[in-house]
C-alpha positions as CSV (number, residue, x, y, z in Angstrom):
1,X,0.0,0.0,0.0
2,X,1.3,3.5,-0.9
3,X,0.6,6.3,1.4
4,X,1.3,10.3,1.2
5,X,4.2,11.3,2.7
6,X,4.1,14.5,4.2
7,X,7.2,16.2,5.2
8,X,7.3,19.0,8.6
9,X,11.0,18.5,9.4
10,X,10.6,21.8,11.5
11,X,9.4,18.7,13.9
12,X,12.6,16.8,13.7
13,X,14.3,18.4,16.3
14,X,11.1,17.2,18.5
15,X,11.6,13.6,17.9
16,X,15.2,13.3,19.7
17,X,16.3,13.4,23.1
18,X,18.5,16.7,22.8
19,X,15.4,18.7,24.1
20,X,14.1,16.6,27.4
21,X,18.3,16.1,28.2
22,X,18.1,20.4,28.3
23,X,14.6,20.4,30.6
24,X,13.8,20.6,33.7
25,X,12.4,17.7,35.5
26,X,12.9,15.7,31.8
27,X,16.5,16.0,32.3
28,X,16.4,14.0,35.4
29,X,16.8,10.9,33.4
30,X,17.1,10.3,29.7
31,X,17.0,7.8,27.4
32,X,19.0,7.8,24.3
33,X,16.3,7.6,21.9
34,X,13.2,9.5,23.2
35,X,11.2,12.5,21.9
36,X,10.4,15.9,23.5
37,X,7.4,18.3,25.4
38,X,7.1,19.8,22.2
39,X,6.4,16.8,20.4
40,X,3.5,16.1,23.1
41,X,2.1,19.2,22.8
42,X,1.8,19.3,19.1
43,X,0.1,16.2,19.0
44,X,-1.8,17.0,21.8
45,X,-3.4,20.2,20.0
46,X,-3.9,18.3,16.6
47,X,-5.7,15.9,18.3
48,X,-7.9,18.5,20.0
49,X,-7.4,16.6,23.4
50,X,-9.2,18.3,26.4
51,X,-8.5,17.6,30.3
52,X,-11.3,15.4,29.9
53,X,-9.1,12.9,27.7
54,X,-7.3,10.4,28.8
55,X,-3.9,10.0,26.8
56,X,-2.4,6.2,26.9
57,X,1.8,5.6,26.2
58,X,2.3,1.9,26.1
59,X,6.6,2.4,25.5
60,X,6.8,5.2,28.4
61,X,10.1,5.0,28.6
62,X,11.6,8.0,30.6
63,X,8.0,9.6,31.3
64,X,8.2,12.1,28.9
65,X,4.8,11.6,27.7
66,X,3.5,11.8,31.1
67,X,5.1,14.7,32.2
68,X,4.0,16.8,28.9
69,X,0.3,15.7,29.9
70,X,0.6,17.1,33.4
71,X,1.9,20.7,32.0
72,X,-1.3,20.9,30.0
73,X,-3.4,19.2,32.9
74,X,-4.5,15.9,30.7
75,X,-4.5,12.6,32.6
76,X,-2.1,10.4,31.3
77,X,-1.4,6.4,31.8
78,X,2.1,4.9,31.0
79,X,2.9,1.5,30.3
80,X,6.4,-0.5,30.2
81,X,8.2,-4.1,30.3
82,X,11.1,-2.8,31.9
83,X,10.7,-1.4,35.5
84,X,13.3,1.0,35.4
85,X,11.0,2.9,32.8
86,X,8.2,2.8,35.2
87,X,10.3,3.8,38.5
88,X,11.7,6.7,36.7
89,X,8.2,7.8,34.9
90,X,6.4,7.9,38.7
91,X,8.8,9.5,39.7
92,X,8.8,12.6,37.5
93,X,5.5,13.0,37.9
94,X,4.7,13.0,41.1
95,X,4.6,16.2,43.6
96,X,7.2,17.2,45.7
97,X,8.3,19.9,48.7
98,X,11.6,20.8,47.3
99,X,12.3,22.3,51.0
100,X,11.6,19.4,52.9
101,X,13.7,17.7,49.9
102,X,16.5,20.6,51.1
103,X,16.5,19.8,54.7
104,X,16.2,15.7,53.8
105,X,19.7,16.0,52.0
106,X,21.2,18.5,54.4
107,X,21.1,15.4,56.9
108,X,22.4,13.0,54.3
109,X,24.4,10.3,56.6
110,X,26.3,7.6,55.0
111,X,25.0,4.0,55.5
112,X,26.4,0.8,54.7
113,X,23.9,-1.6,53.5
114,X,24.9,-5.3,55.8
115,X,24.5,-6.5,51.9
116,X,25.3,-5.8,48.5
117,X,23.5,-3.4,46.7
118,X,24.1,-4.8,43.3
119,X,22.6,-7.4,41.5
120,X,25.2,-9.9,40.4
121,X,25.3,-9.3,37.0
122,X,28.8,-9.5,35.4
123,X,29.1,-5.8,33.8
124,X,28.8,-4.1,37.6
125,X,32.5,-5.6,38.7
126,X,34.3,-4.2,35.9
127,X,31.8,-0.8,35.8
128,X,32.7,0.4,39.4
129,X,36.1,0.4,41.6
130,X,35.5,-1.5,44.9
131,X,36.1,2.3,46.4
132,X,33.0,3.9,44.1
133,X,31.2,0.7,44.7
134,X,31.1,1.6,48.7
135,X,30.3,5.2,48.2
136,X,26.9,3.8,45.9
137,X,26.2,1.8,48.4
138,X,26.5,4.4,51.1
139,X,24.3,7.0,49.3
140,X,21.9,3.7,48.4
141,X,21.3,2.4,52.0
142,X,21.0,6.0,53.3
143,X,17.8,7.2,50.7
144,X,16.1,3.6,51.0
145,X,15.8,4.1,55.0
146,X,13.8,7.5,53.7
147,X,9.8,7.6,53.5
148,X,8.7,6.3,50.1
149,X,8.5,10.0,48.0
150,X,11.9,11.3,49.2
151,X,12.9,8.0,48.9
152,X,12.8,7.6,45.2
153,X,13.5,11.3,44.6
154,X,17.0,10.5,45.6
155,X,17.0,6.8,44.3
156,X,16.5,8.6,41.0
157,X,19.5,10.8,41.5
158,X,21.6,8.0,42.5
159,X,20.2,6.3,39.1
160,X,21.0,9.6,37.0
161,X,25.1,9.3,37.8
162,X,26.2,5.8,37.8
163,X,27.0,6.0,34.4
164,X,29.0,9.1,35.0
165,X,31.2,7.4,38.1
166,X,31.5,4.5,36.3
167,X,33.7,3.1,33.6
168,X,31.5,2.9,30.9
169,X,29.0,5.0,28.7
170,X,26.3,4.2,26.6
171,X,27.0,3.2,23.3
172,X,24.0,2.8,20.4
173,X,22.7,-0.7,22.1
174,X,25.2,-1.6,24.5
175,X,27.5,-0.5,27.5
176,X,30.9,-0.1,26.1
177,X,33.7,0.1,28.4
178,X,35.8,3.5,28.9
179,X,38.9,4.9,30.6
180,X,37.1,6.9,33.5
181,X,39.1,8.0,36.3
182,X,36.5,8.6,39.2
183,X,38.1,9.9,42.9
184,X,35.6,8.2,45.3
185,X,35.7,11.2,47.5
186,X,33.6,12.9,44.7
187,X,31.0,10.2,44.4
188,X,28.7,11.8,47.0
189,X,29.6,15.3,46.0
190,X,28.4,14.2,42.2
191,X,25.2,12.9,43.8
192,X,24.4,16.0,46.3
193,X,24.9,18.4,43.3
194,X,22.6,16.3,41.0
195,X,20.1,16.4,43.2
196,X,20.4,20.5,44.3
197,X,19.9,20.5,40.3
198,X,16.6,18.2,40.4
199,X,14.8,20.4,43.8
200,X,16.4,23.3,41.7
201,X,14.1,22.4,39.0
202,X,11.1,21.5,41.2
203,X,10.8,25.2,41.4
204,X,11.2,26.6,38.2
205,X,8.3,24.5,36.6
206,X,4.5,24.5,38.3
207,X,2.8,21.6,37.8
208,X,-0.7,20.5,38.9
209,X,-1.0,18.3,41.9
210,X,-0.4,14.8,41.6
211,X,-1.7,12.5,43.9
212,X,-1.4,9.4,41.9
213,X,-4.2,9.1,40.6
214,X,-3.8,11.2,37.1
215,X,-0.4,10.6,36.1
216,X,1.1,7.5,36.8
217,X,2.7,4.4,35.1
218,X,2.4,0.7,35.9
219,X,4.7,-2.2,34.6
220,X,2.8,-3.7,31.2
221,X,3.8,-5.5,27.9
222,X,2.4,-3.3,25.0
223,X,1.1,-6.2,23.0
224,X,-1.5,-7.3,25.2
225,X,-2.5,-4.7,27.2
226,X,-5.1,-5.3,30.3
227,X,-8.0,-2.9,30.1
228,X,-7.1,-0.2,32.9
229,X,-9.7,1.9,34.9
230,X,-9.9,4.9,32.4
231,X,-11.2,5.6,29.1
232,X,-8.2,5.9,26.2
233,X,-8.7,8.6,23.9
234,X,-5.3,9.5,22.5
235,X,-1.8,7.4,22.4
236,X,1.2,9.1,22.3
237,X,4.1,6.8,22.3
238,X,7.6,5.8,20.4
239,X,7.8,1.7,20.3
240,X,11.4,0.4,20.3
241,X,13.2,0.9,17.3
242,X,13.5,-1.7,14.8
243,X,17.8,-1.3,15.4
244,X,18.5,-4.0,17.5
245,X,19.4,-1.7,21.0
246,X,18.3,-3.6,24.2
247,X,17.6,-1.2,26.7
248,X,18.2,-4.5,29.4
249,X,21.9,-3.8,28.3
250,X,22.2,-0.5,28.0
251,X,20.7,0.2,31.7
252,X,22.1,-2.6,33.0
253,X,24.2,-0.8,35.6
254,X,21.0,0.8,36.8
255,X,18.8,-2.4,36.6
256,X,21.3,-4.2,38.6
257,X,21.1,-1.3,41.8
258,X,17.6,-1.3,42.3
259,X,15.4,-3.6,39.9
260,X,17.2,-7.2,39.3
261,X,19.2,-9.4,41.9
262,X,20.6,-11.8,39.4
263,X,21.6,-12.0,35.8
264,X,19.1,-14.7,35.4
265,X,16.5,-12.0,36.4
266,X,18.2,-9.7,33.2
267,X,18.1,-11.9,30.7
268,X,14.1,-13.0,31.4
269,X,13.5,-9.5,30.9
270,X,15.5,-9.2,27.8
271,X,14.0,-12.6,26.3
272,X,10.6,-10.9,26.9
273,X,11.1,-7.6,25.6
274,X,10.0,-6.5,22.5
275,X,11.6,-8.4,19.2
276,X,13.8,-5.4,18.4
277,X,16.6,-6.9,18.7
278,X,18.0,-10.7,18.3
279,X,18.0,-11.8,22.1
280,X,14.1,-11.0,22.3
281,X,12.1,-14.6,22.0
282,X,8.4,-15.0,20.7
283,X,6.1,-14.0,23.7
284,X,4.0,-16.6,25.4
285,X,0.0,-16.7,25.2
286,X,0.6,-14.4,21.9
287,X,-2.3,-15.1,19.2
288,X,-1.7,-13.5,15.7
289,X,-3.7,-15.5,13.9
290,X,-5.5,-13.0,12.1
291,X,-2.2,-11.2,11.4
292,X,-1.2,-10.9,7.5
293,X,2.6,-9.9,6.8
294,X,2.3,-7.0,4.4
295,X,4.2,-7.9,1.0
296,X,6.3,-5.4,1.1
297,X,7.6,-7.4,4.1
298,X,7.4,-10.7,2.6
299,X,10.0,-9.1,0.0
300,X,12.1,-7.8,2.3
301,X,12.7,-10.6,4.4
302,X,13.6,-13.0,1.3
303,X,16.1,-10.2,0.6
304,X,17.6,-10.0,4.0
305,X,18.2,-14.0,4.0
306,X,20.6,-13.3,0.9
307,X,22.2,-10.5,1.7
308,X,22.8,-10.9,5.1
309,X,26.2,-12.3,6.5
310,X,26.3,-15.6,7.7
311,X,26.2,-14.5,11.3
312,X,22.8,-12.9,10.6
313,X,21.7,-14.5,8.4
314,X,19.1,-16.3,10.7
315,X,19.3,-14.3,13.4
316,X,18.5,-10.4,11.5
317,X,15.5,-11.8,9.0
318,X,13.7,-13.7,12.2
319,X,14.1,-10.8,14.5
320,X,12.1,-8.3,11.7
321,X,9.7,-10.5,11.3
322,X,9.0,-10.9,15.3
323,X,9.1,-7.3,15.0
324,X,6.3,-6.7,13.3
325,X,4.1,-9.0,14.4
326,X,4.9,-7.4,17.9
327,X,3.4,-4.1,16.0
328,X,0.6,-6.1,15.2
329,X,-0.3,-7.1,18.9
330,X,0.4,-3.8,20.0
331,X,-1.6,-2.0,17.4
332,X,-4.4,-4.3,18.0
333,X,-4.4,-4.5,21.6
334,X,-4.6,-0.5,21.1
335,X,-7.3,-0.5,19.0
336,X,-9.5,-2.3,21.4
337,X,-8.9,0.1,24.1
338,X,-9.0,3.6,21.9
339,X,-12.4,4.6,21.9
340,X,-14.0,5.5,18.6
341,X,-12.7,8.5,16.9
342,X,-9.5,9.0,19.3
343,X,-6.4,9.1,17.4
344,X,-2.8,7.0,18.1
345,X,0.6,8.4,17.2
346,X,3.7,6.3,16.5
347,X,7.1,7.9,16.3
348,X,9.4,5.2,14.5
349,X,12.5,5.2,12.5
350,X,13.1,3.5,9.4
351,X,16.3,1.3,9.0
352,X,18.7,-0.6,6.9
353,X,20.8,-4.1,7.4
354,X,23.3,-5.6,5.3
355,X,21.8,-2.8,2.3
356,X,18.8,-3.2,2.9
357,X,16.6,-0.6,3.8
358,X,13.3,-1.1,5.6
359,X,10.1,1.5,5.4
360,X,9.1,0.6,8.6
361,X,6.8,4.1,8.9
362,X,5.1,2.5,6.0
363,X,4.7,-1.2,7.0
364,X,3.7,-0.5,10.4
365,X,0.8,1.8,9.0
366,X,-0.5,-0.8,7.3
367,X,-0.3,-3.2,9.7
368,X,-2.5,-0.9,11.6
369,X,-5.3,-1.3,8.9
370,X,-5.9,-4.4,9.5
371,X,-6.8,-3.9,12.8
372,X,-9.7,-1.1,12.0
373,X,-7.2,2.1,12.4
374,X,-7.8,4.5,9.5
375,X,-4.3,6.5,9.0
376,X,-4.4,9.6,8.6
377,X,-0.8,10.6,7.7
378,X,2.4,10.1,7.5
379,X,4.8,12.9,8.8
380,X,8.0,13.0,8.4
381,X,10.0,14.8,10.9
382,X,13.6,14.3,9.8
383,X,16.0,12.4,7.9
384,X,19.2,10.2,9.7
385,X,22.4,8.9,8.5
386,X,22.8,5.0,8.7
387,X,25.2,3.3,11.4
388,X,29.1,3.8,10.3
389,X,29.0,0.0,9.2
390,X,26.0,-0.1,6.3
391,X,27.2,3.7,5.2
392,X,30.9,2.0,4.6
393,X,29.8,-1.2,3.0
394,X,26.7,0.1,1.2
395,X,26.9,4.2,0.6
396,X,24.8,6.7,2.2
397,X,21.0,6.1,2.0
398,X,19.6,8.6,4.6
399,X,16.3,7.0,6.7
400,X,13.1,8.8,7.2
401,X,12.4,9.3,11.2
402,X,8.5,9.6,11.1
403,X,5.0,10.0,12.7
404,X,2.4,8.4,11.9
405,X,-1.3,9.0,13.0
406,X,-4.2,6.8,13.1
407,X,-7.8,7.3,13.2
408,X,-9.8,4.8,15.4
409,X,-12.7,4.2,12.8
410,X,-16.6,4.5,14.3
């Protein structure tokens, strides 16, 4: 199916995470692929969405979603697989006394958790010195002894900066490791000043109240999503990119803190998460019977299983077609829960392995046809280079970054 493309690249800087990394509250945690407040907003006014609406993001991520609705006073629900996203999205949102916040971390006292702090997964021994290790833990087992709000306020700082003490950095997909010098008598220096910044920002921004009950995200898988207590009028959302990133690795320093004790506990995340990249397994209790690969796909795919290298050969041509049948669950279990005439918005990038390029924008909009979503247009926000790999071994062949809007039909 062909669809009209319709170019606004005044959006593009909207649809990265170089705005919410520059905003208060946003900048409290980011993730390396996420839109921006702007973004929201827009779509928020195109869709005509009143405080009346509720607005539903399945792939929360960092909470930008969430924390856009709260600005303009429109209730907002955010799903997610991993609970980092979760943590981190409740936590943005909800309402704070940056005074008693002051006063909380003017008594900061150092406490040594009797155990570990971390999860034993493998990438934390070679991430930290033994020395930062004991200040994390310090600053760890002093906010969990706090009451539950202060309590992840300051969990969230400690999140925010254990990539910045540690000896590695996020790479595309992965944790690569880096030559980091870190003095441990800075670690809880680092921490104090990013939380001043966080209270800092607590009172630049007024927010509507928040008692939990209006902004909020709970732990979820996208593709079969349990009816919640609220009507969905609008989604709002980014899915993982078809690019093979696994958020599992790329947080695993932070999942390992506060959210996983074991590797074991990692990987049955990973194997669960959404078949963006090649670790991800089928889901269980997943019926897409009714689910019709779009041709273009079918072409694709026979492409990819010639052109691929031997490595990936299986591996790359099974994990895009898990990947869109993933779109398929999600977009159905969506347009169960969208009432009639609400609208759903998909930010997604197109991509290309082994010289082949993929129109994802395009195939996932008709994948949402067959589940009675009308779309309404294709916008295209801005155009990005290819990894250094494909670019080197097959030229230049910039891919579209999109949004794509849905109708939910009468």
């Amino acid at each position: 199916m062909i669809y009209h493309l319709e170019e606004n690249l005044k959006l593009g800087k909207f649809v990265t995470a170089k705005l919410p990394r520059q905003a208060p509250i946003y900048s409290w945690f980011s993730y390396p692929h996420s839109f921006s407040r702007e973004l929201v907003h827009e779509l928020l006014d195109l869709f005509g969405a009143t405080t009346n609406d509720w607005v539903l993001d399945p792939y929360v991520g960092a909470g930008t979603t969430l924390l856009a609705c709260r600005e303009k006073s429109i209730p907002a629900l955010g799903i997610d697989e991993l609970p980092l996203s979760v943590f981190v999205s409740n936590t943005k949102v909800q309402s704070y006394n940056p005074d008693e916040l002051n006063t909380c971390l003017d008594s900061f006292s150092p406490k040594r958790p009797q155990n570990d702090v971390f999860g034993s997964v493998p990438v934390v021994d070679i991430a930290f010195t033994q020395e930062v290790r004991a200040k994390i833990s310090e600053i760890y087992g002093w906010a969990t002894d706090l009451p539950s709000k202060p309590r992840n306020f300051f969990l969230l700082a400690l999140l925010s900066i254990l990539e910045e003490i540690s000896q590695t950095a996020k790479s595309g997909g992965w944790l690569k490791l880096i030559d980091n010098t870190v003095d441990c008598n800075k670690v809880v220096d680092i921490f104090k000043t990013k939380a001043r910044l966080m209270i800092s920002d607590l009172r630049i921004i007024t927010l509507p109240n928040n008692s939990g009950e209006r902004w909020y995200a709970v732990l979820g898988d996208a593709r079969k999503i349990e009816k919640p207590g609220c009507p969905i009028r609008y989604v709002i959302t980014s899915p993982p990119y078809l690019n093979r990133h696994d958020y599992t690795r790329v947080f695993a320093l932070e999942m390992a803190l506060h959210f996983v004790r074991t590797n074991a506990d990692l990987i049955a995340i990973r194997s669960q998460a959404m078949r963006s990249h090649v670790e991800a397994k089928p889901p269980k209790d997943l019926s897409t019977a009714d689910y019709h690969q779009p041709q273009c796909l079918k072409d694709i795919i026979q492409r990819l299983r010639v052109s691929a290298s031997k490595a990936d050969r299986a591996r790359v041509p099974k994990m895009v077609e898990g990947y869109f049948e993933d779109m398929y669950a999600c977009l159905r279990s969506l347009s169960m829960l969208v009432e009639s005439g609400g609208a759903i918005a998909f930010v997604l990038g197109n991509v290309r392995f082994s010289g082949v390029s993929i129109p994802v924008d395009e195939i996932v909009a008709e994948i949402g046809e067959q589940v009675n979503l009308r779309v309404e247009k294709i916008i295209i926000a801005r155009y990005r280079g290819n990894s250094a790999q494909q670019m080197k071994e097959f030229g230049r062949d910039p891919a579209r970054e999109s949004i794509i809007i849905w109708r939910k039909s009468n």
